[in-house]
C-alpha positions as CSV (number, residue, x, y, z in Angstrom):
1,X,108.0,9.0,34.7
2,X,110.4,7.7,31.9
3,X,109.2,9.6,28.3
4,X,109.9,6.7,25.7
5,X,109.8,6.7,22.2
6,X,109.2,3.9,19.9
7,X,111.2,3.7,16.4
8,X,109.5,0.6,14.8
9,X,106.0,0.6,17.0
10,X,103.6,-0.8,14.8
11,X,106.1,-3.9,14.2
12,X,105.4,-7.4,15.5
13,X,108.1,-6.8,18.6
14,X,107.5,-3.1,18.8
15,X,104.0,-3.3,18.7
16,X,103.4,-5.6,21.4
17,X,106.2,-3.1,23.4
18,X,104.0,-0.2,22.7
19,X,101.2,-2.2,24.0
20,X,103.3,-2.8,27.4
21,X,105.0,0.4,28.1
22,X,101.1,2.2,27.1
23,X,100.2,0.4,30.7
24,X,103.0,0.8,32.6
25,X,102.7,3.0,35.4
26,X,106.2,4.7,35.4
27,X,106.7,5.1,31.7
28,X,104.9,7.2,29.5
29,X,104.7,6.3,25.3
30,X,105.4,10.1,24.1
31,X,106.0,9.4,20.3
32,X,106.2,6.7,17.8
33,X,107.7,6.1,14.7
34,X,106.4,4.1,11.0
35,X,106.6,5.9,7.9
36,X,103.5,3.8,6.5
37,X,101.5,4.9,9.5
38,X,102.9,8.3,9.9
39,X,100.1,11.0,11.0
40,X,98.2,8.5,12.9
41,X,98.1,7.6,16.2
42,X,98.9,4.5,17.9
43,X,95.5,3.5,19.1
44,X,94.1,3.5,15.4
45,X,96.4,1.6,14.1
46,X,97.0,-0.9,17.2
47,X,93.1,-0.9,17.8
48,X,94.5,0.2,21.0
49,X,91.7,3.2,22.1
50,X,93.9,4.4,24.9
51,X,96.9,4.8,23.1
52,X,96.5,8.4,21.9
53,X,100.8,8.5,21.2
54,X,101.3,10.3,17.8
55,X,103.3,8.8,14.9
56,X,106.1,10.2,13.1
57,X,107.4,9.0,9.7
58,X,111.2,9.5,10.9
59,X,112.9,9.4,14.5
60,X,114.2,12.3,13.5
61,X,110.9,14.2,13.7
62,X,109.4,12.2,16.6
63,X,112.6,13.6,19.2
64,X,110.9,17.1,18.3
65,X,108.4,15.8,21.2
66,X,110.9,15.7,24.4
67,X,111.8,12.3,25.5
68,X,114.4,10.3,27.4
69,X,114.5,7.2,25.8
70,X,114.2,5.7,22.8
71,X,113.9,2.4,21.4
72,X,115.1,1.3,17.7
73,X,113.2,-1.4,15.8
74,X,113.0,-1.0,13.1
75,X,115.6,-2.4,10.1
76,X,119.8,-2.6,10.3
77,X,120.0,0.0,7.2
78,X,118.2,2.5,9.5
79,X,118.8,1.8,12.6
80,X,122.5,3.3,13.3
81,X,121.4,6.4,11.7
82,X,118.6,6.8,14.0
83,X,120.5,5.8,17.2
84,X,123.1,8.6,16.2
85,X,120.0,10.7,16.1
86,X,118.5,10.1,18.9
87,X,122.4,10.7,21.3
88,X,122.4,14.2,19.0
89,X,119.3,14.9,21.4
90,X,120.7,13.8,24.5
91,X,118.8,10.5,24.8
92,X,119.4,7.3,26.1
93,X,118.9,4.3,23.3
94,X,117.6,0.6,23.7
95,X,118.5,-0.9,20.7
96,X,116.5,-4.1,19.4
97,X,117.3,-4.4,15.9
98,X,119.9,-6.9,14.9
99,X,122.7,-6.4,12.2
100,X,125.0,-3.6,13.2
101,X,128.3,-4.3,12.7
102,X,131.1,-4.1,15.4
103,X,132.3,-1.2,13.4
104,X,129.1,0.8,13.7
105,X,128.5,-0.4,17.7
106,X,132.1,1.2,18.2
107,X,131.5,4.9,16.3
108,X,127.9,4.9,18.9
109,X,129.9,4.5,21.3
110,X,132.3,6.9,20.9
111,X,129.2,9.7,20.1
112,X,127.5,8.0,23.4
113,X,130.3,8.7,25.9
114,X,130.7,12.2,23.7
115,X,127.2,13.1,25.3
116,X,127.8,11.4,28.4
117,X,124.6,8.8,27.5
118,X,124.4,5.4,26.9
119,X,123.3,2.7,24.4
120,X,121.9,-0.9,25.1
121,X,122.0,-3.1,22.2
122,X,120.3,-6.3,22.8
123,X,120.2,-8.6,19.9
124,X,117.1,-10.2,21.9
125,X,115.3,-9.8,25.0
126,X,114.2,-13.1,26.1
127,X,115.6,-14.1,29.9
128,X,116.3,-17.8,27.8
129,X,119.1,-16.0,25.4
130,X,120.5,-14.1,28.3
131,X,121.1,-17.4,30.0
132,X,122.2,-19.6,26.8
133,X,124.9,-16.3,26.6
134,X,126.4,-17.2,30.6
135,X,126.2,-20.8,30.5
136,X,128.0,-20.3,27.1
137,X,130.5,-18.1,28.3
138,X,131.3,-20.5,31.5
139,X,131.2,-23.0,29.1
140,X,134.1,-21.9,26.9
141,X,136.4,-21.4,29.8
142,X,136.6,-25.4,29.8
143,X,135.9,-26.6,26.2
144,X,138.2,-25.4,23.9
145,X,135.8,-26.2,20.4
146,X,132.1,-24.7,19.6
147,X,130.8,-23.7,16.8
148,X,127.1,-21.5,16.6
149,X,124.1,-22.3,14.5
150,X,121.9,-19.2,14.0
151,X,118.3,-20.1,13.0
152,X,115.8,-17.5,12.1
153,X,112.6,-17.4,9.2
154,X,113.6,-17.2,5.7
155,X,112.4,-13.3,5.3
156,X,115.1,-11.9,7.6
157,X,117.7,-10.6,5.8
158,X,120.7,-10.0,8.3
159,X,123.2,-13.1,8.5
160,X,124.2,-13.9,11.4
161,X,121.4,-12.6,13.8
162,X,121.8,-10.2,16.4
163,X,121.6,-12.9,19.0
164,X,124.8,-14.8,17.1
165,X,126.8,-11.8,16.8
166,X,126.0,-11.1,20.5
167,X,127.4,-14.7,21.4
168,X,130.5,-14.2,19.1
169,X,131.6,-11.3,21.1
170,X,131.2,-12.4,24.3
171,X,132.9,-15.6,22.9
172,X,135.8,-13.5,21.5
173,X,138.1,-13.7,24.2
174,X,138.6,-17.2,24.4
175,X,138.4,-18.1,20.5
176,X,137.0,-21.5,19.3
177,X,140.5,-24.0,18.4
178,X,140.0,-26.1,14.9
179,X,141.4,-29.1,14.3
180,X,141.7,-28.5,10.6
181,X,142.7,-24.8,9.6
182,X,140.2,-23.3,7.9
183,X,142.8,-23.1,4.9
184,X,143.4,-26.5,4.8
185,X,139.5,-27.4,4.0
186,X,138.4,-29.9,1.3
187,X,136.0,-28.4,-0.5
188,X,134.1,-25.1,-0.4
189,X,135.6,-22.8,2.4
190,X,131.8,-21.3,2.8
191,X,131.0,-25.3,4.1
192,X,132.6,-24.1,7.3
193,X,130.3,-21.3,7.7
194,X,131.4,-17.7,8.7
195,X,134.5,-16.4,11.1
196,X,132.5,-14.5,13.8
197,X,135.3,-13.1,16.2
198,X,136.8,-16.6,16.4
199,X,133.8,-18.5,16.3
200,X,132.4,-20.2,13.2
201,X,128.6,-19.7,12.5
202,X,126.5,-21.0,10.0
203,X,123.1,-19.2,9.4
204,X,119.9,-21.2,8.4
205,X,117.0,-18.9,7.3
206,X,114.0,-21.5,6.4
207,X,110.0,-21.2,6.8
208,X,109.0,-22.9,10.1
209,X,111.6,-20.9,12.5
210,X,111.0,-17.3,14.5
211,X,114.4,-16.9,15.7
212,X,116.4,-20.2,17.5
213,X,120.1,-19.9,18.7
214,X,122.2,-22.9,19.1
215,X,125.9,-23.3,20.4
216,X,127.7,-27.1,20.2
217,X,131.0,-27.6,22.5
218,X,132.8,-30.7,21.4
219,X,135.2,-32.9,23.8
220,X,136.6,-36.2,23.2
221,X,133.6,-38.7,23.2
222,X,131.6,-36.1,25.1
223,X,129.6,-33.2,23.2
224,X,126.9,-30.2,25.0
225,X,124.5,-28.8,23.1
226,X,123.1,-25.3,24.3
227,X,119.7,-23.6,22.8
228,X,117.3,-21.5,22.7
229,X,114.0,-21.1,20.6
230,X,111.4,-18.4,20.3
231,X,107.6,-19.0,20.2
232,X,105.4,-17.6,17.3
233,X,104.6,-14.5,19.8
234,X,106.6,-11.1,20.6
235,X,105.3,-11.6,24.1
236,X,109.3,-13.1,25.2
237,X,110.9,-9.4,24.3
238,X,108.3,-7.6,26.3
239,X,109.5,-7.7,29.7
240,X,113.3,-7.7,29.2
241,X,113.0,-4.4,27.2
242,X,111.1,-3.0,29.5
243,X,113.7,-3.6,31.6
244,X,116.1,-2.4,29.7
245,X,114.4,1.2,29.1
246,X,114.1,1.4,33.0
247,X,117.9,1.0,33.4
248,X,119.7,2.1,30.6
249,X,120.0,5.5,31.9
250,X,122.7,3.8,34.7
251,X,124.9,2.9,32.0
252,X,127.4,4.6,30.1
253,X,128.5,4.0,26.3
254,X,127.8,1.1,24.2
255,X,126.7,-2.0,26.5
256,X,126.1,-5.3,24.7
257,X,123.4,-7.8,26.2
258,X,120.8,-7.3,28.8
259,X,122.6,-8.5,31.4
260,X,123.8,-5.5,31.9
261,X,121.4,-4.9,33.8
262,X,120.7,-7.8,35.4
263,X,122.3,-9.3,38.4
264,X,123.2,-12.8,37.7
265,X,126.2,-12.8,39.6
């Protein structure tokens, strides 16, 4: 039985994670975390009756109650602290919340192999962005210009998205050729849109989107077109993070993408 805790449960992902992990028969939901909701448990506040998991107002009080994994999501100006946490207790970490930096991903890891644990940073779940990531990465090996559009709603403040950063770095090893330098441009640089580990993304936050990733390669006469959209519902990130909290304990470090535990060779 894997003990799991929750940073973020009463969210509109974490929630519906708590809801899933409450029924599975091999994991066990020992703690949550919510400061508004702090001193409750999850069943009030989830109108969930058999969900008796008490909340905690900081991860660093729920790891008083013995777990072995937990998951962030909550918000990126939290979320590094309570990852760092939660390895200072020996746990393993299934990260969900988007906006750490590559800076902040490397000093986890180097506290993560420190305690010989490891740290799965998704920045989303769904099988659909897993496979827009591979067919991307084959992809680049044979067109040599892309650029990424990152969709999400207009309330989310992190620019680019987890999911965009994600695709950068996979990206980063074979970096996106320009035409025209970004120097040389006409006009407002910011037109171009950011410098992402040599790819350029531009960042749309509008009402009417959840979160939509979109990756254009360009040939001569020829262009492909690669995307993903999420529904209204959570429902998508359920079953990839339960995944991922069933087999993160076989990794070591900082691993980027939920394919890391999937076999899609």
């Amino acid at each position: 039985m894997i003990r799991v805790c929750i940073a973020g449960a009463t969210g509109w992902a974490g929630s519906e994670l708590a809801r899933a992990v409450g029924k599975a028969p091999d994991l066990t939901l020992v703690s949550a975390v919510s400061r508004k909701h702090a001193g409750q448990t999850l069943g009030q506040v989830l109108n969930e009756p058999g969900l008796a998991t008490p909340i905690f107002a900081s991860v660093t009080e729920a790891l008083g109650v013995p777990c072995d994994v937990v998951v962030e999501y909550t918000r990126p100006d939290s979320a590094k602290a309570n990852i760092l946490a939660a390895l200072e207790h020996r746990c393993y970490v299934v990260v969900g919340t988007s906006g750490l930096s590559d800076d902040d991903l490397a000093d986890i890891d180097f506290v993560a192999r420190e305690r010989q644990r490891a740290v799965l940073a998704c920045g989303n779940f769904a099988l659909t962005v897993v496979l827009l990531q591979r067919f991307a990465e084959a992809a680049a090996r044979l067109i040599p210009q892309w650029e990424i559009i990152d969709y999400a709603h207009d309330e989310k403040r992190d620019a680019p998205s987890g999911t965009a950063r994600e695709l950068a770095a996979r990206l980063s090893n074979v970096q996106s050729k320009l035409t025209v330098p970004l120097d040389q441009t006409v006009g407002p640089r910011e037109a171009r849109g950011a410098t992402l580990r040599g790819s350029q993304v531009h960042s749309v936050r509008l009402p009417g989107y959840v979160i939509s990733a979109e990756i254009i390669f360009g040939m001569a006469d020829q262009r492909l077109t690669i995307r993903h959209d999420s529904g209204t519902s959570a429902r998508p990130y359920v079953d990839g993070a339960l995944l991922a909290i069933r087999n993160v304990s076989t990794l070591t470090g900082v691993n980027r993408g939920l394919d890391a535990v999937l076999d899609l060779a």
